[in-house]
N, CA, C and O atoms as a Tinker XYZ file with bonds, in Angstrom:
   472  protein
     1  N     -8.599000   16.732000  -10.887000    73     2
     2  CA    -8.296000   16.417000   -9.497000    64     1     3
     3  C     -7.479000   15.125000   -9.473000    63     2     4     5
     4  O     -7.578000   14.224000  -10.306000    81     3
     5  N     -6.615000   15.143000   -8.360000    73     3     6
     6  CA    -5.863000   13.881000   -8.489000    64     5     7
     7  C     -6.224000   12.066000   -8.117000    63     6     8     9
     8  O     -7.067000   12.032000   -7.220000    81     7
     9  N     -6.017000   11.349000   -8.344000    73     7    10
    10  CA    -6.344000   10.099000   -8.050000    64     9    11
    11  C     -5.494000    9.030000   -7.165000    63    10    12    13
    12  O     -4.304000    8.775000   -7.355000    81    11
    13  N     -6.170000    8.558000   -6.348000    73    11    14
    14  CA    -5.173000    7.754000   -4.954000    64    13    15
    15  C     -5.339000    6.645000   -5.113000    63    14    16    17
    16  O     -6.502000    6.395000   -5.432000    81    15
    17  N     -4.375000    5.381000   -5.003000    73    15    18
    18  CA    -4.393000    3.891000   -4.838000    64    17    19
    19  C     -4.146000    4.056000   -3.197000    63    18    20    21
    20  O     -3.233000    4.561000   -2.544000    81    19
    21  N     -5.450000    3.361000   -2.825000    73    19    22
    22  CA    -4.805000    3.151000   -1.184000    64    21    23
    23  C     -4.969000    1.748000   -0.766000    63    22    24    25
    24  O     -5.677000    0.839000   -1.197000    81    23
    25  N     -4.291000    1.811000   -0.003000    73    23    26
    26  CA    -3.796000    0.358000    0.807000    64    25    27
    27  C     -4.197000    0.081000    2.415000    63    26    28    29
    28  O     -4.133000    1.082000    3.129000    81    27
    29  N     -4.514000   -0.900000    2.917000    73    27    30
    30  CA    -4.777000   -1.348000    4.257000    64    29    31
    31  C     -4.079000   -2.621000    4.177000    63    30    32    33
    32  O     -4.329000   -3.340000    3.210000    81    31
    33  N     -2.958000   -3.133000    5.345000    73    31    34
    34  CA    -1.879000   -3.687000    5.000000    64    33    35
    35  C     -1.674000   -5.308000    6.541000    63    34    36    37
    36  O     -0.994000   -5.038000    7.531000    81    35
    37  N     -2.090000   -6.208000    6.472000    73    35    38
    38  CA    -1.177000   -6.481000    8.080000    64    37    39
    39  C     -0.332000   -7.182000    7.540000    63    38    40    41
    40  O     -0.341000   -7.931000    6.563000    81    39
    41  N      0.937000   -6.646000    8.789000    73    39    42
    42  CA     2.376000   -7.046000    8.825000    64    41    43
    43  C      2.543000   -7.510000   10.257000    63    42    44    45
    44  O      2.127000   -6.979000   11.287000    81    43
    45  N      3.459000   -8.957000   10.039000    73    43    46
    46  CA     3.689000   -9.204000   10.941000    64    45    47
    47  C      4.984000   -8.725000   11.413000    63    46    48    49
    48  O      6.041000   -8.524000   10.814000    81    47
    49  N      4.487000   -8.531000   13.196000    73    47    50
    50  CA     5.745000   -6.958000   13.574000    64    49    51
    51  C      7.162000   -7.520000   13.160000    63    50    52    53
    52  O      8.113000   -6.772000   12.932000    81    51
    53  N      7.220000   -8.768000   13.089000    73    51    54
    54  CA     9.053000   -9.418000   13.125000    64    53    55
    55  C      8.843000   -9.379000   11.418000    63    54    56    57
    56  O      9.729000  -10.049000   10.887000    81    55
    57  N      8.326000   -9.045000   10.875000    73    55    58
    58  CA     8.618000   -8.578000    8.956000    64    57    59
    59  C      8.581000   -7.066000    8.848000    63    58    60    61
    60  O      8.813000   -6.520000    7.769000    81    59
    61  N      8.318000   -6.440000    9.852000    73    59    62
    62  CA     8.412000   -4.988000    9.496000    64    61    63
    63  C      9.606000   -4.183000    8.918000    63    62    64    65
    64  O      9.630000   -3.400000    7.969000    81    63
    65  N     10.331000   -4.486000    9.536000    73    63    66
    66  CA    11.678000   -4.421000    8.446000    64    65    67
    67  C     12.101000   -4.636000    6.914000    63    66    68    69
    68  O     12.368000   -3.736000    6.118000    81    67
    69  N     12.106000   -5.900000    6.686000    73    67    70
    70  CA    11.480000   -6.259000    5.524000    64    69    71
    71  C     10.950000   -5.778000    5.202000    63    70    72    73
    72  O     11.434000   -4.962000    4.418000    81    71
    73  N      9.007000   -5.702000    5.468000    73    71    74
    74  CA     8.399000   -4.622000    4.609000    64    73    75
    75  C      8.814000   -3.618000    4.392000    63    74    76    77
    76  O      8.783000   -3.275000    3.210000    81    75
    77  N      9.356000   -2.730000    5.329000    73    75    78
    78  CA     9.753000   -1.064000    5.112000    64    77    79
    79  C     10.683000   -1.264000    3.518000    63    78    80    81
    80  O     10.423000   -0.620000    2.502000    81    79
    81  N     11.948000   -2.466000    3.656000    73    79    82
    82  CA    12.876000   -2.531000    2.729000    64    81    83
    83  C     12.144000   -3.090000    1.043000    63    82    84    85
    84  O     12.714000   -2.971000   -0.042000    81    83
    85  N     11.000000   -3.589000    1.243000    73    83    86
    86  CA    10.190000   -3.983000   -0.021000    64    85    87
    87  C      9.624000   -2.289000   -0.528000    63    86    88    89
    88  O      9.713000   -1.720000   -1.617000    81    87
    89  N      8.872000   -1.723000    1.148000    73    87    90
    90  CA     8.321000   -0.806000    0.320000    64    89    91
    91  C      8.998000    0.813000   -0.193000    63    90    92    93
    92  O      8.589000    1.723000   -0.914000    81    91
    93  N     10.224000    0.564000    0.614000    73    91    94
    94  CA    11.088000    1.528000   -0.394000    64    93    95
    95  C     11.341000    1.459000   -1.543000    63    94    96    97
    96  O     10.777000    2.144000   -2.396000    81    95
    97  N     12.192000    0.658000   -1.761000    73    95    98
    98  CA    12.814000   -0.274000   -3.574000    64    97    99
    99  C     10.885000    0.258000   -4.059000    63    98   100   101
   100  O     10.753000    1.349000   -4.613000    81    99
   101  N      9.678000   -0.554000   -3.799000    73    99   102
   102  CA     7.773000   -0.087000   -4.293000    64   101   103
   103  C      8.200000    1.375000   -4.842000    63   102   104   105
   104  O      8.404000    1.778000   -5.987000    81   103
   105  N      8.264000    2.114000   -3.379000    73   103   106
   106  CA     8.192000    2.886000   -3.695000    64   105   107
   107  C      9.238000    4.358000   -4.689000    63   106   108   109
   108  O      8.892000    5.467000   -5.099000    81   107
   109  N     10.451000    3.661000   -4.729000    73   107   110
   110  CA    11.553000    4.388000   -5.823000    64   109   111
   111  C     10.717000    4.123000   -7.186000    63   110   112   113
   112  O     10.073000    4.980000   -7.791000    81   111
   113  N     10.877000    2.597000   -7.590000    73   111   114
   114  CA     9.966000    2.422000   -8.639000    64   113   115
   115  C      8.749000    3.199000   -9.137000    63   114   116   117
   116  O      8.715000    4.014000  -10.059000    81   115
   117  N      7.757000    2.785000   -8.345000    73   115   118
   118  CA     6.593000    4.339000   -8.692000    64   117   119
   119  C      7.013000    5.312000   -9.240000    63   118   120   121
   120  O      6.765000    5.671000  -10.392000    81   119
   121  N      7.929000    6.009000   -8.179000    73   119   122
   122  CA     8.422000    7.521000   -8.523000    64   121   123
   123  C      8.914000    7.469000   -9.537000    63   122   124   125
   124  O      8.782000    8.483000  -10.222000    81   123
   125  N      9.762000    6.228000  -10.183000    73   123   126
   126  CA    10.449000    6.650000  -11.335000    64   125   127
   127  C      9.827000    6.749000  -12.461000    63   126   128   129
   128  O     10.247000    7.331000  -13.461000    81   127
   129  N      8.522000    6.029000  -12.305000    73   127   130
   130  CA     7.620000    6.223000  -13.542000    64   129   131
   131  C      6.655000    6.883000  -13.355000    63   130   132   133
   132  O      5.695000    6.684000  -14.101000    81   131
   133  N      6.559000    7.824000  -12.381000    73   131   134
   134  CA     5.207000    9.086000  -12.413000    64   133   135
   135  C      4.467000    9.322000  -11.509000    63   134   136   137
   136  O      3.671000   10.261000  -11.504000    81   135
   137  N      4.661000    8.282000  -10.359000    73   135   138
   138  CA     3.596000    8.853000   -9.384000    64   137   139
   139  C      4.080000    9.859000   -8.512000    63   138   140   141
   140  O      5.231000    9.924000   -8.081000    81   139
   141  N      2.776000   10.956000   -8.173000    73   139   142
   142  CA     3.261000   12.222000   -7.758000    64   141   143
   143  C      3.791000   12.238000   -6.279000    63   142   144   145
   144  O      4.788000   12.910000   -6.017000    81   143
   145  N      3.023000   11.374000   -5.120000    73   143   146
   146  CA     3.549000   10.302000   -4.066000    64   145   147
   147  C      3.382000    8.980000   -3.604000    63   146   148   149
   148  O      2.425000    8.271000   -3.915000    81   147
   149  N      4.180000    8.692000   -2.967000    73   147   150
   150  CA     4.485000    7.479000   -3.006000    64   149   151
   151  C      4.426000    7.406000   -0.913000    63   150   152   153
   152  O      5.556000    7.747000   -0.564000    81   151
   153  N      3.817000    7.193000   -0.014000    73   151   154
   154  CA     3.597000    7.469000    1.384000    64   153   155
   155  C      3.008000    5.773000    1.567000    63   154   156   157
   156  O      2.115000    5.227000    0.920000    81   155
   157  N      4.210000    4.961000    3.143000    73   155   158
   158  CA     3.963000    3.890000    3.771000    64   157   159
   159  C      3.469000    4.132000    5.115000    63   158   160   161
   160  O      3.963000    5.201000    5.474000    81   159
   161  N      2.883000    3.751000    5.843000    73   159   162
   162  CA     2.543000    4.677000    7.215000    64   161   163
   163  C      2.286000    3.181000    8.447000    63   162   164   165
   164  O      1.653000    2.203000    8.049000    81   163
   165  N      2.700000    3.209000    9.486000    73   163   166
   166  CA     2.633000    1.828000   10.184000    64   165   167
   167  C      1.529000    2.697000   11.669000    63   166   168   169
   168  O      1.720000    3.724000   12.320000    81   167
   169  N      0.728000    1.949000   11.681000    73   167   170
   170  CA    -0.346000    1.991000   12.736000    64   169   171
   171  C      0.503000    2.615000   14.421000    63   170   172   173
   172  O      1.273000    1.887000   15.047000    81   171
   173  N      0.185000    3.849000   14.814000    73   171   174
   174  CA     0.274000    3.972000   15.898000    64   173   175
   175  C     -0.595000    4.198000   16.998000    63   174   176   177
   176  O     -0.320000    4.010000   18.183000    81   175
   177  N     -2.014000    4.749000   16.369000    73   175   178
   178  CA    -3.278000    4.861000   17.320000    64   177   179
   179  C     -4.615000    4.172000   16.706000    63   178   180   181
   180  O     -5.700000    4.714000   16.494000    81   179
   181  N     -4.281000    2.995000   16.509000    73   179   182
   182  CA    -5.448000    2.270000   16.014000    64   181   183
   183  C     -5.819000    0.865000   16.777000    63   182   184   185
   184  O     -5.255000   -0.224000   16.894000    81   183
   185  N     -7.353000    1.578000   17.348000    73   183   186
   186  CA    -8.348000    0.418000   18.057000    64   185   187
   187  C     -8.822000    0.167000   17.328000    63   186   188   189
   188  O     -9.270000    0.887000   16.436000    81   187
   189  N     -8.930000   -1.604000   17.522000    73   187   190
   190  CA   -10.506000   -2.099000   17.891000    64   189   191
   191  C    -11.619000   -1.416000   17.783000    63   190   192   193
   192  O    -11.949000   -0.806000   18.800000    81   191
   193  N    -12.608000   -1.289000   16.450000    73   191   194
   194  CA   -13.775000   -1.051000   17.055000    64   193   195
   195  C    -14.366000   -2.045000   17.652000    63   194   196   197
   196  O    -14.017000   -3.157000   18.048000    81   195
   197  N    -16.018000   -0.994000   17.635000    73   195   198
   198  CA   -16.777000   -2.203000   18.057000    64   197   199
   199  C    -17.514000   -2.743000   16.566000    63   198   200   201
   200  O    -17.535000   -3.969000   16.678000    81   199
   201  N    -17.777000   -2.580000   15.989000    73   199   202
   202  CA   -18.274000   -2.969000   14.481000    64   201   203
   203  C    -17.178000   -2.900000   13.475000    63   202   204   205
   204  O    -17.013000   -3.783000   12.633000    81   203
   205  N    -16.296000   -1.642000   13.593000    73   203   206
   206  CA   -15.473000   -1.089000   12.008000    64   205   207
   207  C    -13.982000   -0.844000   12.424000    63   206   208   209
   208  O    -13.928000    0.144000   13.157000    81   207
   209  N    -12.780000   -1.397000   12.210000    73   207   210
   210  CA   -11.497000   -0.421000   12.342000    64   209   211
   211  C    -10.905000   -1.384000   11.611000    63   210   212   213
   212  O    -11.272000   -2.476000   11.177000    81   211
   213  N     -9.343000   -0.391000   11.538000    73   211   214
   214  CA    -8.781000   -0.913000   10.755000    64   213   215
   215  C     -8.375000   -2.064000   10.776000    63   214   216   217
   216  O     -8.266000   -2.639000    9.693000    81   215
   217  N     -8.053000   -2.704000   11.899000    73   215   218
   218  CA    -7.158000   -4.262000   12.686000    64   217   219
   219  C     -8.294000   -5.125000   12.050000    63   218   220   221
   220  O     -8.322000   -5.922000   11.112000    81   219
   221  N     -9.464000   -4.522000   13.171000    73   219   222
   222  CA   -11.201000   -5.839000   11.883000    64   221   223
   223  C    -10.909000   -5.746000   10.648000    63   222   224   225
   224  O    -10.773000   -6.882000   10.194000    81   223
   225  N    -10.747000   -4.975000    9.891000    73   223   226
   226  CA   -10.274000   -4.963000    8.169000    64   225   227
   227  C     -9.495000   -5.840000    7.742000    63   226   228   229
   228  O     -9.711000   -6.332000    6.635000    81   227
   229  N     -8.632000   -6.161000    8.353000    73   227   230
   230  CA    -7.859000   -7.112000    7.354000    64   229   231
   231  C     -7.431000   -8.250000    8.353000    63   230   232   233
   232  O     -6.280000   -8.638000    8.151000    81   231
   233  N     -8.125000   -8.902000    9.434000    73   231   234
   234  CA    -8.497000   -9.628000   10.685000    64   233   235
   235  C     -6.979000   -9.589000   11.081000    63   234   236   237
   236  O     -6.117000  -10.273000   10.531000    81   235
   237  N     -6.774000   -8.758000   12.041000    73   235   238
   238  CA    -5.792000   -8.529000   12.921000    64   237   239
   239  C     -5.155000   -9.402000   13.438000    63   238   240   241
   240  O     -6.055000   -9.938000   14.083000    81   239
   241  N     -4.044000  -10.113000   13.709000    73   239   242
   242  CA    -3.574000  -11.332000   14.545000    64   241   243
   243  C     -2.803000  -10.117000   15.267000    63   242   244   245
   244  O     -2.541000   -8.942000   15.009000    81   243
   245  N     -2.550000  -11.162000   16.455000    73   243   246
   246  CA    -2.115000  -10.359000   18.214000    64   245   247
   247  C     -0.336000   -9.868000   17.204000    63   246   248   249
   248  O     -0.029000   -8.676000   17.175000    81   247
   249  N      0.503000  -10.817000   16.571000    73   247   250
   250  CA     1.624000  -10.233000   16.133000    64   249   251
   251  C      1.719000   -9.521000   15.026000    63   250   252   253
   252  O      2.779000   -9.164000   14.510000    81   251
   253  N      0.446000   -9.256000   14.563000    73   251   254
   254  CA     0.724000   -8.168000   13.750000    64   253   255
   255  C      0.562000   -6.916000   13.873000    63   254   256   257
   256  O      0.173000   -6.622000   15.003000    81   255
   257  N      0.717000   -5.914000   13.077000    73   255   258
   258  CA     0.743000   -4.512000   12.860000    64   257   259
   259  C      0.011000   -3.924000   11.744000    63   258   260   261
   260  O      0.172000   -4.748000   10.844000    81   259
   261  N     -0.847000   -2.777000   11.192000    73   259   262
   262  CA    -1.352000   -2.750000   10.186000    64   261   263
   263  C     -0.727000   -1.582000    9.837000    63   262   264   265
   264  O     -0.484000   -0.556000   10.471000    81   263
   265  N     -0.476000   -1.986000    8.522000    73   263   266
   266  CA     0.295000   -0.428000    7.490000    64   265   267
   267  C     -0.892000   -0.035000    6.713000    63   266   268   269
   268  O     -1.918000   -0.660000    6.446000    81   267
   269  N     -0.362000    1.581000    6.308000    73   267   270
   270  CA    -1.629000    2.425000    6.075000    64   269   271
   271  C     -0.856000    2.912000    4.639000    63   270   272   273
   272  O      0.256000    3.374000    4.898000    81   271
   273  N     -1.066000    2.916000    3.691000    73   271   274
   274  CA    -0.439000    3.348000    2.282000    64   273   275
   275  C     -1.114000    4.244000    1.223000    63   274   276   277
   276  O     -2.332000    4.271000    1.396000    81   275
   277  N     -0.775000    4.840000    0.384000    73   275   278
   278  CA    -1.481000    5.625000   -0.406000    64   277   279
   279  C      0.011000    6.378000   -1.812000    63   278   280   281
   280  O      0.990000    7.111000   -1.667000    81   279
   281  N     -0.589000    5.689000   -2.976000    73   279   282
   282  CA    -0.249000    6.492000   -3.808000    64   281   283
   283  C     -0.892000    7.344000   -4.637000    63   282   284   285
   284  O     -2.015000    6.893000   -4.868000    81   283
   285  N     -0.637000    8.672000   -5.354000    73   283   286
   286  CA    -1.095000    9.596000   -5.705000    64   285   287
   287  C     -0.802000    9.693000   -7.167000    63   286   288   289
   288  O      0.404000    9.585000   -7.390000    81   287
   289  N     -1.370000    9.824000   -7.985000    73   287   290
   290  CA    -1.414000   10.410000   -9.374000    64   289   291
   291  C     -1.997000   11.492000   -9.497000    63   290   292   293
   292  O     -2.432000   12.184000   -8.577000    81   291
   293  N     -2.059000   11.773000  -10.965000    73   291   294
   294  CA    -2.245000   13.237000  -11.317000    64   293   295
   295  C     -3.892000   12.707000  -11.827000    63   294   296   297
   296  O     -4.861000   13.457000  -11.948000    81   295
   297  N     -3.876000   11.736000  -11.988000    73   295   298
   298  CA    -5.849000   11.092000  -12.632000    64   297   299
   299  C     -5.831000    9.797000  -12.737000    63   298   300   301
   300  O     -4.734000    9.250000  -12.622000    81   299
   301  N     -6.894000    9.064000  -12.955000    73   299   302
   302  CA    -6.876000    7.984000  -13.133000    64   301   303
   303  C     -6.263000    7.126000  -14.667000    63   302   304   305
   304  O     -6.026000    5.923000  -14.771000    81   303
   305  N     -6.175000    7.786000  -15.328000    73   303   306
   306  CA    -5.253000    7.373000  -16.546000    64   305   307
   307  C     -3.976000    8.025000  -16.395000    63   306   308   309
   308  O     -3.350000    7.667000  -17.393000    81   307
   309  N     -3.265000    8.752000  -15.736000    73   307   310
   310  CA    -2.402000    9.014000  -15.196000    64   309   311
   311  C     -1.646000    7.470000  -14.269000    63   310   312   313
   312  O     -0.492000    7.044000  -14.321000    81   311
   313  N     -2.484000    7.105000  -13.720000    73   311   314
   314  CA    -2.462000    6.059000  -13.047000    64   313   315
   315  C     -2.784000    4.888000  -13.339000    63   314   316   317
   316  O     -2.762000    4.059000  -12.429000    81   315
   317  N     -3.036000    4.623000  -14.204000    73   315   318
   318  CA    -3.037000    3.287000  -15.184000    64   317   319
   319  C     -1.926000    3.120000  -16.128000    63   318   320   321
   320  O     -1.427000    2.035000  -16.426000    81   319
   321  N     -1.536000    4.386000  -16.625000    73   319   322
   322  CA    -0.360000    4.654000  -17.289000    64   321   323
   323  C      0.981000    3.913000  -16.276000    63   322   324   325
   324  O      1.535000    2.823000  -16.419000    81   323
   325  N      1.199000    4.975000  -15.262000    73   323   326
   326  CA     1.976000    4.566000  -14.028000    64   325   327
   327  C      2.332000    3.176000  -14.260000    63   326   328   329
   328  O      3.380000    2.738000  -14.736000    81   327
   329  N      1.160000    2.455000  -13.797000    73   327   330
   330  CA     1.199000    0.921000  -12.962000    64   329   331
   331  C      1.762000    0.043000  -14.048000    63   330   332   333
   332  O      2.543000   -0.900000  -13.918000    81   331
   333  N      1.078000    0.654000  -15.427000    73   331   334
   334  CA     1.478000   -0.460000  -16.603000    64   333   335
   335  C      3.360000   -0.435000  -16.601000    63   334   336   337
   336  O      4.164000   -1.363000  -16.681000    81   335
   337  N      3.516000    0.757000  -16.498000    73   335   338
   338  CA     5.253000    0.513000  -16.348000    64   337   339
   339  C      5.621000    0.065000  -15.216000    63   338   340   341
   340  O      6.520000   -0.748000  -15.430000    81   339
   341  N      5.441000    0.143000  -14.273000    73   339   342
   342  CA     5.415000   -0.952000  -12.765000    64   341   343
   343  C      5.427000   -1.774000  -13.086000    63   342   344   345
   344  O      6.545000   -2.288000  -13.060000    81   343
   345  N      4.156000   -2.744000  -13.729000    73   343   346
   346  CA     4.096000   -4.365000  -13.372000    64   345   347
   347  C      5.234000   -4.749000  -14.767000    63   346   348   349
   348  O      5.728000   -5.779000  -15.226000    81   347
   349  N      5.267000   -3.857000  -14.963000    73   347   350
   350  CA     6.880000   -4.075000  -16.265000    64   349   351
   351  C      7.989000   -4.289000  -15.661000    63   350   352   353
   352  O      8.859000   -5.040000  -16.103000    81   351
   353  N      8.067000   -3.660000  -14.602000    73   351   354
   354  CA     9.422000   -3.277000  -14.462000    64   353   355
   355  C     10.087000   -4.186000  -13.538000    63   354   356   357
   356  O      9.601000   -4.495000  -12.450000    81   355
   357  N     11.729000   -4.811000  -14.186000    73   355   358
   358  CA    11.699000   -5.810000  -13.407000    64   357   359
   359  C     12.063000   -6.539000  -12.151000    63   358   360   361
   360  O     12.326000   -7.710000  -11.878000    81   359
   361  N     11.954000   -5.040000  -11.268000    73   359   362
   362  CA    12.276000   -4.732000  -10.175000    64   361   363
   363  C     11.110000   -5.109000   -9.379000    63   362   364   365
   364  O     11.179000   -5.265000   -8.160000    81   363
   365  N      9.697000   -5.302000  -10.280000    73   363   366
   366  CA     8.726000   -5.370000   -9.359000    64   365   367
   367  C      8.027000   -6.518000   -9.880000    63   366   368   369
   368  O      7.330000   -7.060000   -9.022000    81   367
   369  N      7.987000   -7.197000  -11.314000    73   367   370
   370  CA     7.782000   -8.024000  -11.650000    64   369   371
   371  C      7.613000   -9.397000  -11.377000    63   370   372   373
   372  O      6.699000  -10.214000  -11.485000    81   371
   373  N      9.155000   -9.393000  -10.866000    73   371   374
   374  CA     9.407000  -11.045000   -9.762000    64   373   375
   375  C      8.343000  -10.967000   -8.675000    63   374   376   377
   376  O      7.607000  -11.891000   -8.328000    81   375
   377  N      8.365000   -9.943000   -8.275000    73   375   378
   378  CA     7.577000  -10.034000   -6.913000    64   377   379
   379  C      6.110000  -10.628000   -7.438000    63   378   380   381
   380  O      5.394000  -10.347000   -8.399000    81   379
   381  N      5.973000  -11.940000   -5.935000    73   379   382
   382  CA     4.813000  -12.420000   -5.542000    64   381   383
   383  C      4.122000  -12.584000   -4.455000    63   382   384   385
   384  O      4.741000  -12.706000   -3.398000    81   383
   385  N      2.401000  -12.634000   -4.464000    73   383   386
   386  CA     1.867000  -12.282000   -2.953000    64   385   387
   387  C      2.911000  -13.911000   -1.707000    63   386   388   389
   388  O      3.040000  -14.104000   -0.498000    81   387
   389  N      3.264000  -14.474000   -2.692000    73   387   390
   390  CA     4.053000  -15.582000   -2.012000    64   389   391
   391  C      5.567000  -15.061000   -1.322000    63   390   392   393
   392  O      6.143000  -15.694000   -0.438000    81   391
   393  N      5.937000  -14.116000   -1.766000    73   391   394
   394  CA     7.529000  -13.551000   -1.430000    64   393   395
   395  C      7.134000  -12.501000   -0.503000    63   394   396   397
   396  O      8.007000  -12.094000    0.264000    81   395
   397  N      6.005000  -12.007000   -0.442000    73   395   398
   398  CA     5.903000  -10.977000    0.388000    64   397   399
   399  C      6.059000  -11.156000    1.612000    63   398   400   401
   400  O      5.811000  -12.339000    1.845000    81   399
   401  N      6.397000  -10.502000    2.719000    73   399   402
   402  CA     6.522000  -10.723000    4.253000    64   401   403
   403  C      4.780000  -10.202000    4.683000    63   402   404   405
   404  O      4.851000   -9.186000    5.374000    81   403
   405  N      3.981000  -10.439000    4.556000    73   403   406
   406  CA     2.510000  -10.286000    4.639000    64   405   407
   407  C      1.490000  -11.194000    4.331000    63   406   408   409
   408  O      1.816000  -11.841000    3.335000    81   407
   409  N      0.236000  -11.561000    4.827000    73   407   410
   410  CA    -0.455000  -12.480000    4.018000    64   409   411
   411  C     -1.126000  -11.267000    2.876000    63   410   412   413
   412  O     -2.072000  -10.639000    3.351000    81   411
   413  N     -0.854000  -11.015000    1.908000    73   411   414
   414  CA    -1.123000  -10.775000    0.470000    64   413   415
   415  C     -2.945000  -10.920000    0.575000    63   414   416   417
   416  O     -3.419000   -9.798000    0.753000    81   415
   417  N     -4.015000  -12.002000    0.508000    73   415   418
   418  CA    -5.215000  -12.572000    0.998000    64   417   419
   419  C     -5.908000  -11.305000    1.561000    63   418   420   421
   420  O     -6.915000  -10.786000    1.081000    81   419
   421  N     -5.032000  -10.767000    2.948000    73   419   422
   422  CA    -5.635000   -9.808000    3.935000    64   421   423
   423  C     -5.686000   -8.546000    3.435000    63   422   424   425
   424  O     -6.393000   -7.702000    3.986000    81   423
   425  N     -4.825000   -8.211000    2.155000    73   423   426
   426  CA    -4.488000   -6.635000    1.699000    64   425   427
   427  C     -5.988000   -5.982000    1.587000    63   426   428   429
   428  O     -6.807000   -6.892000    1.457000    81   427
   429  N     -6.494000   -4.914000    1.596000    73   427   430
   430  CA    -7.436000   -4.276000    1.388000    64   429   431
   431  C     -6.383000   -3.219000    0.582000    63   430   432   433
   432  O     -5.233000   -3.011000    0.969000    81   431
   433  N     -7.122000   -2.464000   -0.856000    73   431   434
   434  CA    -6.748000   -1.739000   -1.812000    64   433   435
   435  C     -7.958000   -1.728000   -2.727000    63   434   436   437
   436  O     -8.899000   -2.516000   -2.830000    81   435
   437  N     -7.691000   -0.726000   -3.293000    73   435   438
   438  CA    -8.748000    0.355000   -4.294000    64   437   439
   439  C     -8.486000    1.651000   -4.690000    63   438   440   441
   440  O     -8.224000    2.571000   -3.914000    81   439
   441  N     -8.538000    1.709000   -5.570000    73   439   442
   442  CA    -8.729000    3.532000   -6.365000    64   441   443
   443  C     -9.522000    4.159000   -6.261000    63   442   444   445
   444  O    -10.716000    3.908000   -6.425000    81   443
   445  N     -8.584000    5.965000   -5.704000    73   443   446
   446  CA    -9.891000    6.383000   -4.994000    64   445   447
   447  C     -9.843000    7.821000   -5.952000    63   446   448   449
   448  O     -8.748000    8.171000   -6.394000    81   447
   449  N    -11.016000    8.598000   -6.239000    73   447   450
   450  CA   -11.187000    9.761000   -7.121000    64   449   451
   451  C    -10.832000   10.985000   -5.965000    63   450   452   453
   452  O    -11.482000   10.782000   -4.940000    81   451
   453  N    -10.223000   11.836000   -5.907000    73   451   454
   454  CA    -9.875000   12.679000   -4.371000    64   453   455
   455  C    -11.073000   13.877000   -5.375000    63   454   456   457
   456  O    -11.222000   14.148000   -6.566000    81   455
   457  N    -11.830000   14.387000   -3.834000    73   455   458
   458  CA   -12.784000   14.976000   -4.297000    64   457   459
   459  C    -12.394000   16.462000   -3.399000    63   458   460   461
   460  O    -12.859000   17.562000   -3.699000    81   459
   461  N    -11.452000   16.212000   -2.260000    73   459   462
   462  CA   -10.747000   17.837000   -1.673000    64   461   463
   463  C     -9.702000   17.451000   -1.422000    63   462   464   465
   464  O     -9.445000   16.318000   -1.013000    81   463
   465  N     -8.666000   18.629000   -1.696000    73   463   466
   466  CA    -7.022000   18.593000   -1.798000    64   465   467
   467  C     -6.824000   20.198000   -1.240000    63   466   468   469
   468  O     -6.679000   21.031000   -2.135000    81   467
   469  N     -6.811000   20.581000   -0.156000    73   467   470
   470  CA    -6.237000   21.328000    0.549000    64   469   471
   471  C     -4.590000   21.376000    0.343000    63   470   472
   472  O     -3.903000   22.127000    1.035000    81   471
């Protein structure tokens, strides 16, 4: 079964641009070394809970926006494989949570085992 890196993201809305242009170049890279997708997704119906959502996740400021991300491998060594040529590569290398248009701090990410694939 396949294996997902997912992401919970805030962007501030006047870097959204930027981000989109970081996470294209992210995401060519990936693809070129194996991941099966590569998907950025920017918040269009997301409240406030009252205990749990996504904006509480990564503490929401009024100008930001939260991006929703997910890459896909074929397994989890599939995906360790992947990343090791990523943080190689030196397209992605330079990059730091300091260059990013995001506070980096707020990211929420983890590897996830997909247990149904319709």
């Amino acid at each position: 079964m396949a294996y997902v890196d997912g992401f919970v993201v805030p962007v501030p809305k006047g870097n959204l641009e930027k981000y989109r242009e970081i996470a294209t170049q992210c995401g060519k890279v990936w693809m070129e070394h194996g991941a099966l997708q590569y998907r950025e997704s920017v918040a269009d119906d997301v409240k406030p809970g009252k205990l749990t959502s996504f904006p509480q996740s990564v503490d929401l400021k009024d100008d930001e926006i939260v991006i929703f991300s997910w890459i896909v491998y074929q397994s989890r060594a599939h995906r360790d494989e992947v990343n090791d040529k990523v943080m190689k590569d030196p397209r992605i290398a330079g990059m730091s949570p300091e260059t990013m248009p995001f506070d980096a701090r707020r990211m929420i990410y983890g590897g996830f085992e997909m247990i149904v694939d319709l």
